[in-house]
Residue, then its C-alpha position, 0 to 999 in steps of 0.5 A: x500500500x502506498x501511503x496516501x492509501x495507509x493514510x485513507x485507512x488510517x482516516x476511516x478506522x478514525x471514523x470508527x463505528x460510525x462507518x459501519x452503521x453508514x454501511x447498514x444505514x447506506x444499505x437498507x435505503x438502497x434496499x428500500x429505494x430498489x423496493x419502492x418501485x415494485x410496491x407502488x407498481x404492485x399497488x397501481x395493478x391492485x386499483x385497476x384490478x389487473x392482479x385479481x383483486x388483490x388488495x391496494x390497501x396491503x401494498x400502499x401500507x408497504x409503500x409507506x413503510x418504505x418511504x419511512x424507511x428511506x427517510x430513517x436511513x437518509x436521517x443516519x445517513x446525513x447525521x452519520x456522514x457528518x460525525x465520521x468526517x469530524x472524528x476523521x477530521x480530528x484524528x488526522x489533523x492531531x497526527x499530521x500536527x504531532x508529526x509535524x512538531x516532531x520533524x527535525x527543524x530543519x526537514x520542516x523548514x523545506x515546508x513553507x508555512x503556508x503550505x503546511x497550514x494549507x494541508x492541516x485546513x484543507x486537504x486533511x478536511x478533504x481526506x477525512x471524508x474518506x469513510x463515508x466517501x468509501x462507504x458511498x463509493x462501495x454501494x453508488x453501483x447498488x441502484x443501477x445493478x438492482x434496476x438492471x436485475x428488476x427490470x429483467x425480471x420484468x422483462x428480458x427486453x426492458x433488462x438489455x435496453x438498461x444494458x446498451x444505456x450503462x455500456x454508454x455510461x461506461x464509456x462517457x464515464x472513462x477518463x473522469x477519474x484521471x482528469x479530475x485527480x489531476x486537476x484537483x491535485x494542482x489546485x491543492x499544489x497551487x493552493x498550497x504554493x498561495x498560503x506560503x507566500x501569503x505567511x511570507x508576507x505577512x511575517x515582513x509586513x512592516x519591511x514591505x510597508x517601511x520599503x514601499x514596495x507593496x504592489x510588488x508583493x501583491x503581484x508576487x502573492x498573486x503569482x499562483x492564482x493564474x495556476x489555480x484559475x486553470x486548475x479550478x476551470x479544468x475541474x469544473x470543465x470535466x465536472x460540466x462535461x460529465x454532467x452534460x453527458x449524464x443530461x443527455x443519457x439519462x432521458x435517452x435511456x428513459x424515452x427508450x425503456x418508455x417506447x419498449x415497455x410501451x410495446x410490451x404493454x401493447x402486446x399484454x406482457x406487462x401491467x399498468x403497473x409493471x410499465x410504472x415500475x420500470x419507469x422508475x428503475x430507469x429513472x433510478x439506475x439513469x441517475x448519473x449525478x450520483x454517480x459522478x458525485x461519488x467519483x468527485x468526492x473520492x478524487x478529492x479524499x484520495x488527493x487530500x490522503x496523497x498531500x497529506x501523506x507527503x508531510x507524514x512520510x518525512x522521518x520525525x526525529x529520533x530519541x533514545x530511551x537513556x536518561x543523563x547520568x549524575x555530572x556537572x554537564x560537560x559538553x563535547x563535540x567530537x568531530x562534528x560536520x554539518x552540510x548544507x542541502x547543497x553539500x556545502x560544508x557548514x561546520x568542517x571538524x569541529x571538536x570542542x569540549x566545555x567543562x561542566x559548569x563553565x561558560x563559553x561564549x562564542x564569537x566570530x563573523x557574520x557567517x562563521x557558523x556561530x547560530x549552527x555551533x550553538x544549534x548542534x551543541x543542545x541538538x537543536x539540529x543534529x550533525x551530519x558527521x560526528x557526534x555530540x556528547x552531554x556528560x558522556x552520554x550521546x543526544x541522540x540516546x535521550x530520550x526527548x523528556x531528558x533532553x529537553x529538561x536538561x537543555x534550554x535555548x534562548x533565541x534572539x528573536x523568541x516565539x512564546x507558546x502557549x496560552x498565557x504568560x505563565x504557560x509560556x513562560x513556565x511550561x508548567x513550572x513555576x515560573x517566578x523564579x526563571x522570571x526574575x533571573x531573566x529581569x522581566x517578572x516586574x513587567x508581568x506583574x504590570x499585567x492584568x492577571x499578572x503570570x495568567x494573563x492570555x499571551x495574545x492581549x500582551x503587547x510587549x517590546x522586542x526586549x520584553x519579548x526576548x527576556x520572556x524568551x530566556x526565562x524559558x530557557x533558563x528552566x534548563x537543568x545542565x546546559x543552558x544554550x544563548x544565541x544571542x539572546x540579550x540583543x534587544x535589550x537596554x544597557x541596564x537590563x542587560x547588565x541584569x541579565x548577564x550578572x545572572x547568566x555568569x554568576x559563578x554560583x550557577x552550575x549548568x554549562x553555558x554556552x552563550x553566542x554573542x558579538x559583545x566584547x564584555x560578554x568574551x571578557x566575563x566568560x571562563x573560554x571563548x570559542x573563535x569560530x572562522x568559515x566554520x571550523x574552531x579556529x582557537x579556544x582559550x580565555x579571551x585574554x589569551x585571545x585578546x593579543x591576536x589581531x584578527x582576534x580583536x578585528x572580530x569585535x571591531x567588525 
């Protein structure tokens, strides 16, 4: 199977005992709606006295329990439709949100945002219909091979007409499925590529409106709209022509079991009630809207199961099950290499080792690889050669509870999660005393509901922003990792800050990546990164007296 179908089935054991009964509700309607015609045409021949003077009352009473019967099976039918699609809904969108948060960041980022919130709205809504949409696509061919049984059975000449009229359904069917798959899938291609320039531009909202090129950016987003103007056309195109032809079929068909029975009639090999009868299977087996419908509906689940399973089928990054053993946190990288999707050497060779409770800072130029050492170092991402080791243990054997209670990130620019201030601040700790080291527990106690009050009513400064940051990031146990994490900050917040990150009576390993030359001067070692390799290790003192040392700081 591929994976769009493990997808597909996946989406309707979600459904779970909804499907069945849509099965039995899709089933007995069928049964009832098969059942209608020859009870009322039973019912007309009884009037008429043309069976012998069998009663109209027992007929007319089965026609109604049929009509309440259909009526019952298309209430549980509707109902039903609609719960199965929001459990499968609901399933997917939780795995394809977890699958997603699990991705190495850097196999998400080859995703543009838009794109994936495209597929979690739309095509995950497409593709939970997939249990009522199989259960439809499994019985559409019930009213179409019942008439063609019953019309047999009422005579052999009304059975090969309805034969001739479904070969020519076939035949005006062929290719629908292929040319709506294709058409529907580019749409969601487009759709996707739309949302992603969209998220784009709304992220650099202030640098288009600052450098006035808004109508460039219009024009950019809209780039993908020709693409889905044609895709859209061709759908309704294929979608108009199928309906067209069944317009012209089905009457065709109708007229000809008309001028056949009417014959029969003639001849007295039908009743008044036989010929009403198969004037009702014509127009029941005739039906090509339902048909087309439940061809329609199953491209549309099979491309969203196939757009889906795309982002589900990227390998989510791994954990052991090992916990850290009792150390000071010392931190190694043992030849560490890390390329770029083009192969291009990012980190070549790295080897470092900080001693537990020590701080590194480090430095270089625009481009050294400082954000990428400080990223490997907490496995943020993880290497392409080499490996890195906290308090001799290997990340990748952690498991993903150890790891992320040993290790904390504090970014320059921070996106706080969660629901309020607390939440994201704490991630169910207390948040105090984080709060406090990072100076930013005054502002929150300005707030409304202080530590509760809901993250999206805050309006916050950059700074702000960044100190609720590292408040998060200083719950880490061992290794406490900083990129440039201070930037935003006043001169007299910072102090605060930093009096905190290098006071000598905290234990866990920092490494803090920073252009400051005071930050190199307070830290025990600093990290000289140059085109990606360590180019010296050593105490900024020590350092200090090379001139390409100092030339860092100038630049």
């Amino acid at each position: 199977m591929t994976p769009a179908d493990r997808l597909l089935w996946r989406a309707v054991g979600s459904a779970g005992w909804w499907t069945p009964a849509l099965l039995v509700a899709t089933v007995a309607g069928a049964a009832a709606e098969l059942a209608l015609p020859a009870a009322l045409g039973r019912a007309v021949d009884a009037a008429v006295g043309a069976t012998g003077g069998e009663s109209a009352g027992r007929w007319l009473a089965a026609v109604g329990g049929l009509v309440v019967l259909l009526v019952g099976a298309g209430v549980v039918r509707d109902y039903g439709t609609g719960a199965a699609s929001a459990r499968s809904v609901a399933g997917l969108r939780h795995a394809l949100i977890r699958h997603i948060l699990a991705l190495d960041p850097r196999t998400a980022a080859r995703h543009p945002v838009g794109d994936l919130v495209g597929r979690l709205v739309g095509q995950v809504a497409d593709a939970g219909q997939a249990a009522p949409t199989l259960v439809l696509a499994g019985t559409v061919l019930l009213p179409p091979v019942g008439s063609l049984v019953a019309l047999t059975l009422i005579d052999p000449w009304l059975g090969a007409t309805f034969v001739v009229g479904l070969l020519l359904l076939g035949v005006l069917l062929r290719g629908f499925v292929a040319d709506a798959s294709a058409a529907v899938a580019g749409y969601q291609r487009a759709q996707g590529h739309l949302a992603g320039l969209m998220v784009e531009a709304l992220a650099g909202a202030r640098t288009i409106a600052a450098a006035g090129t808004a109508g460039r950016e219009v024009d950019r987003v809209l780039t993908p709209v020709a693409e889905l103007r044609r895709h859209g056309t061709r759908t309704w195109t294929v979608l108009a022509g199928a309906a067209t032809r069944g317009a012209v079929l089905s009457p065709t068909l109708q007229l000809a079991v008309v001028a056949v029975g009417g014959l029969a009639l003639a001849a007295g090999r039908l009743t008044p009630g036989d010929l009403l009868a198969a004037l009702q299977y014509a127009a029941l087996g005739a039906g090509l809207g339902t048909v087309v419908s439940a061809l329609n509906k199953a491209v549309r689940v099979r491309a969203g199961c196939r757009r889906a399973a795309e982002v589900l089928t990227e390998p989510a990054r791994r954990y052991g099950d090992r916990t850290l053993p009792p150390g000071p946190g010392c931190l190694e990288l043992r030849g560490v290499g890390v390329r770029a999707d083009d192969g291009r050497p990012l980190l070549d060779g790295v080897d470092l080792r900080v001693p537990g409770g020590a701080l590194l800072a480090v430095v270089g130029a625009s481009g050294a690889g400082k954000s990428l050492l400080a990223a490997v170092a907490g496995r943020l991402r993880d290497p392409d050669a080499g490996e890195v080791l906290l308090d001799g243990t290997p990340l990748p054997d952690l498991s993903a509870a150890a790891l992320h209670a040993a290790v904390g990130y504090g970014f320059e620019r921070p996106v706080l999660v969660g629901e309020t201030v607390g939440a994201a601040v704490g991630c169910g700790a207390d948040p105090v005393p984080v709060a406090r080291a990072a100076a930013i527990h005054d502002f929150v106690e300005r707030l409304p509901d202080r530590y509760g009050t809901p993250l999206a009513e805050v309006a916050m400064s950059g700074g702000e922003r960044q100190r609720l940051g590292l408040a998060r990031a200083l719950r880490a146990q061992r290794l406490l990792v900083l990129d440039d994490a201070t930037s935003s900050l006043d001169t007299v917040t910072e102090y605060r800050v930093n009096r905190a990150l290098t006071d000598r009576a905290d234990r866990r390993t920092r490494v803090v990546v920073s252009h400051r030359v005071g930050t190199a001067a307070r830290a025990d070692l600093v990290a000289w990164v140059a085109a990606g390799r360590i180019r010296a290790v050593g105490p900024h003192a020590v350092l200090w007296d090379d001139p390409a040392y100092r030339a860092v700081f100038r630049s």
